[in-house]
LOMI-169542 format. One record per atom (N, C-alpha, C): residue number from 0; residue in three letters; atom name; x, y, z. Coordinates in steps of 0.2 Angstrom, whole numbers, plus 5000, padded with zeros to 4 digits. Layout:
SITE   num   residuo   atomo     px     py     pz
SITE   NUM       ALA      CA      X      Y      Z
...
This chain:
SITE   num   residuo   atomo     px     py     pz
SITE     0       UNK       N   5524   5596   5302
SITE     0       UNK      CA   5527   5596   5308
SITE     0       UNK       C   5532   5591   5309
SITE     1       UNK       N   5540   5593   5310
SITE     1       UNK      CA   5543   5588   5313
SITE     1       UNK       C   5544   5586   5317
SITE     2       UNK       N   5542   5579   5321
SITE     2       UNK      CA   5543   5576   5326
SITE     2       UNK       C   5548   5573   5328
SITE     3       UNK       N   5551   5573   5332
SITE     3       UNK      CA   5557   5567   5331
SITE     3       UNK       C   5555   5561   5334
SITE     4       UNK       N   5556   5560   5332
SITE     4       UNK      CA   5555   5551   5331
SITE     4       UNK       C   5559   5545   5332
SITE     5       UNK       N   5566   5547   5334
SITE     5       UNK      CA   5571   5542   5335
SITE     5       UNK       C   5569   5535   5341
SITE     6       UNK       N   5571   5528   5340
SITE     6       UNK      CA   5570   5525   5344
SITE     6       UNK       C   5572   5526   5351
SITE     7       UNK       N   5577   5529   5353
SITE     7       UNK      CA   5580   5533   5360
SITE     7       UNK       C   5573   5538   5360
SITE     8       UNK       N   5572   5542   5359
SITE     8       UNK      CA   5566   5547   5359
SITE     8       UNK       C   5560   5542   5362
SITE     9       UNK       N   5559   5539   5356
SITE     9       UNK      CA   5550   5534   5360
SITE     9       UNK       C   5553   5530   5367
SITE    10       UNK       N   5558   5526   5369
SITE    10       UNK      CA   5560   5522   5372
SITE    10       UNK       C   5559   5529   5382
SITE    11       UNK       N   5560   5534   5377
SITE    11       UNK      CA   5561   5541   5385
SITE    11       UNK       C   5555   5541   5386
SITE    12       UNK       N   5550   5542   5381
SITE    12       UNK      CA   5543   5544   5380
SITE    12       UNK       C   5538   5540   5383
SITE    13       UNK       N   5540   5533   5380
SITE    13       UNK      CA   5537   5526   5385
SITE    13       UNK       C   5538   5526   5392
SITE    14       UNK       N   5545   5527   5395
SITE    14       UNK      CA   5546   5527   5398
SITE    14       UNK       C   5544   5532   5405
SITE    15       UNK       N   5545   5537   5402
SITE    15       UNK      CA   5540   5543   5407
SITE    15       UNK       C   5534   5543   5405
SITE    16       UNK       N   5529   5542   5403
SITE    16       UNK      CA   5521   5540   5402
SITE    16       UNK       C   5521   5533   5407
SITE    17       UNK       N   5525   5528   5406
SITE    17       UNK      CA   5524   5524   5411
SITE    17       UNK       C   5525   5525   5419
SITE    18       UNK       N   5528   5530   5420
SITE    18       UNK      CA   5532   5535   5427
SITE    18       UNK       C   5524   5537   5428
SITE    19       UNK       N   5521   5543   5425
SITE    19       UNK      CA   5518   5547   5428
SITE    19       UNK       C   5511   5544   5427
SITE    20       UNK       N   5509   5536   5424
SITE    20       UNK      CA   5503   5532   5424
SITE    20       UNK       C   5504   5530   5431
SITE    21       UNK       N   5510   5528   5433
SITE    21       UNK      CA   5511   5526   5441
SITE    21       UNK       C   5509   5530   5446
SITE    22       UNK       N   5512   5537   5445
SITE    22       UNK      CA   5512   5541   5450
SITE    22       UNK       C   5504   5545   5449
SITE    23       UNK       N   5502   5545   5445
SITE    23       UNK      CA   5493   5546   5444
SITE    23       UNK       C   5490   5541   5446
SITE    24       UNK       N   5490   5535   5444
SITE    24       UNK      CA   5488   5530   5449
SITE    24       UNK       C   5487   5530   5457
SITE    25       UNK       N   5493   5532   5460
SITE    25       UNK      CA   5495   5533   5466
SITE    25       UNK       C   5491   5538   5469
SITE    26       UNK       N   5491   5544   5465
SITE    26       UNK      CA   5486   5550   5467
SITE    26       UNK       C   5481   5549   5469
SITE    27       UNK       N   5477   5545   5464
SITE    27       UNK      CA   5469   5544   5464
SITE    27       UNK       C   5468   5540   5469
SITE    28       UNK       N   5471   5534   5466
SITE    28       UNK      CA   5470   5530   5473
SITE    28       UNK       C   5469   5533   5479
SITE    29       UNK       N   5473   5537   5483
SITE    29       UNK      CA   5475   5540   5488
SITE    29       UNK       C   5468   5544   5489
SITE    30       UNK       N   5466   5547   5483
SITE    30       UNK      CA   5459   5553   5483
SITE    30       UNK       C   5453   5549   5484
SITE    31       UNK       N   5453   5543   5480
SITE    31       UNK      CA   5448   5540   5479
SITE    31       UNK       C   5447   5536   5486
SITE    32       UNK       N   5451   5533   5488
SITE    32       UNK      CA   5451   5525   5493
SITE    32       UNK       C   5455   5529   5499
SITE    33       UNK       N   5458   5532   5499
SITE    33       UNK      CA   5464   5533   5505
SITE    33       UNK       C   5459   5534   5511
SITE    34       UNK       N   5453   5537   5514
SITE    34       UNK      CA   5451   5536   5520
SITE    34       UNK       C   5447   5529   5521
SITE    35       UNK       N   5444   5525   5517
SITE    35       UNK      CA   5443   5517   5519
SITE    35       UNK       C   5448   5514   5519
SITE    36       UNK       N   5452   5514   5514
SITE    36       UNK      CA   5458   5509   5515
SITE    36       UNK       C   5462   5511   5518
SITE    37       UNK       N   5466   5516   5519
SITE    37       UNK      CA   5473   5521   5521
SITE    37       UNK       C   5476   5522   5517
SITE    38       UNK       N   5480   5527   5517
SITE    38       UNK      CA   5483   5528   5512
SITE    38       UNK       C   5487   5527   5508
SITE    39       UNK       N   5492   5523   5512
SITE    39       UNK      CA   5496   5516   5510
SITE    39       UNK       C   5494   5512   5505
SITE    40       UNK       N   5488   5509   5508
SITE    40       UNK      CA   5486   5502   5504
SITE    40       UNK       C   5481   5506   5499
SITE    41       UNK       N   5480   5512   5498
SITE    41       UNK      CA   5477   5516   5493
SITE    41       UNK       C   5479   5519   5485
SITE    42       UNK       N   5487   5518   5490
SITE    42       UNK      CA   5490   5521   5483
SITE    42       UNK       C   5496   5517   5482
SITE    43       UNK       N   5495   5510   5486
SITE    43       UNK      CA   5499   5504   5482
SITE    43       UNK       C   5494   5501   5479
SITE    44       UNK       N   5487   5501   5480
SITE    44       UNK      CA   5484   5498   5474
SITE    44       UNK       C   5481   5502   5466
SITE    45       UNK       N   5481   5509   5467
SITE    45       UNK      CA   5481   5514   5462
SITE    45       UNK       C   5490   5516   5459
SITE    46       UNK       N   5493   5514   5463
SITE    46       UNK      CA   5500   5513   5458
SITE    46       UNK       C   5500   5507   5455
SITE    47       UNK       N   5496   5499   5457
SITE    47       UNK      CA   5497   5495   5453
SITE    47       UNK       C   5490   5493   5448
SITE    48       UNK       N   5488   5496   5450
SITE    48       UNK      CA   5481   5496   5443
SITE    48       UNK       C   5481   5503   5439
SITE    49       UNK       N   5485   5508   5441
SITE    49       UNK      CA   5484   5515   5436
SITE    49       UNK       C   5488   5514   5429
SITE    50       UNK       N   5493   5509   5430
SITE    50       UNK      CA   5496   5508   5422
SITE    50       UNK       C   5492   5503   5419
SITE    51       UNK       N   5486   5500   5421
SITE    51       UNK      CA   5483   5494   5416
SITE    51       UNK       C   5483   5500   5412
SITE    52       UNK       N   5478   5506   5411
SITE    52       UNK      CA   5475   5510   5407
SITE    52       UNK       C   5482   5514   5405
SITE    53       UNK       N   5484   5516   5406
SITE    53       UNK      CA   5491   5524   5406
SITE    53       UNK       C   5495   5519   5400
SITE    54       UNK       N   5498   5512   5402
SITE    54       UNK      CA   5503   5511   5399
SITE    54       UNK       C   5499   5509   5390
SITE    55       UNK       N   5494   5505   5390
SITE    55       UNK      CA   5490   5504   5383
SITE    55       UNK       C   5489   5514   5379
SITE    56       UNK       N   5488   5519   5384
SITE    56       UNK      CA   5486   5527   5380
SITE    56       UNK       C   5493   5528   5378
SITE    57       UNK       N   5499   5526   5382
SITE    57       UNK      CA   5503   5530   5378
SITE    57       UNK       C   5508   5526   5372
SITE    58       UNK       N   5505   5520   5373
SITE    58       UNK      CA   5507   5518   5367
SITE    58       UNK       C   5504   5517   5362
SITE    59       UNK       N   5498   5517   5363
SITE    59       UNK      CA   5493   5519   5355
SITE    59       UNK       C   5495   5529   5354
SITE    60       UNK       N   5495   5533   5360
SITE    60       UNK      CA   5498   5538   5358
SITE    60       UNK       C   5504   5539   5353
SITE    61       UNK       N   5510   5535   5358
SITE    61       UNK      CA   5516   5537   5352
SITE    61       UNK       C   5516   5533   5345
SITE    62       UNK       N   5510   5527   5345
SITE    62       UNK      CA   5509   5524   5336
SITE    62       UNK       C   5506   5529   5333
SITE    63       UNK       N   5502   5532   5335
SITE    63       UNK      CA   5498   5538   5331
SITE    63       UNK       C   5503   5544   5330
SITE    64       UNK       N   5508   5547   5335
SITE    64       UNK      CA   5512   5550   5332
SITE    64       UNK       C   5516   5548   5330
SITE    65       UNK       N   5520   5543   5327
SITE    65       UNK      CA   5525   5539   5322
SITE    65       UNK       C   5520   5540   5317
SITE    66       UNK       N   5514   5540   5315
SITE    66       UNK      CA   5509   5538   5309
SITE    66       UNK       C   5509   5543   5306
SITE    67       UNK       N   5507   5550   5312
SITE    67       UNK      CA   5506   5555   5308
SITE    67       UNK       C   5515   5559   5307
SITE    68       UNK       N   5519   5559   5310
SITE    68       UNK      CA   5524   5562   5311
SITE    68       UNK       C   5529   5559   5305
């Protein structure tokens, strides 16, 4: 399979993975916390703790496909 692989490619790739780590952060938060905290302060704190984890998966993501790719 060919991948494309260009540095503008990974830079979009990082980029939207780090978008939609944010915006799923925000989600949960909101699901998880939003009646104790509000939903404000629930999905400001799942926007800023949902990319600890999102931003490290999509970058071992796109090294594994550069590896195999």
């Amino acid at each position: 399979m060919n991948l494309p692989s260009s540095p503008e490619m990974l830079v979009v790739s990082f980029v939207l993975g780090v978008v939609a780590s944010i915006a799923g952060g925000a989600a949960g938060g909101v699901l998880v916390g939003g009646k104790v905290l509000g939903n404000e302060l629930a999905a400001l704190l799942g926007g800023f703790y949902g990319p600890l984890a999102g931003v490290a998966g999509v970058a071992v993501g796109l090294a594994v496909l550069i590896i195999i790719g």
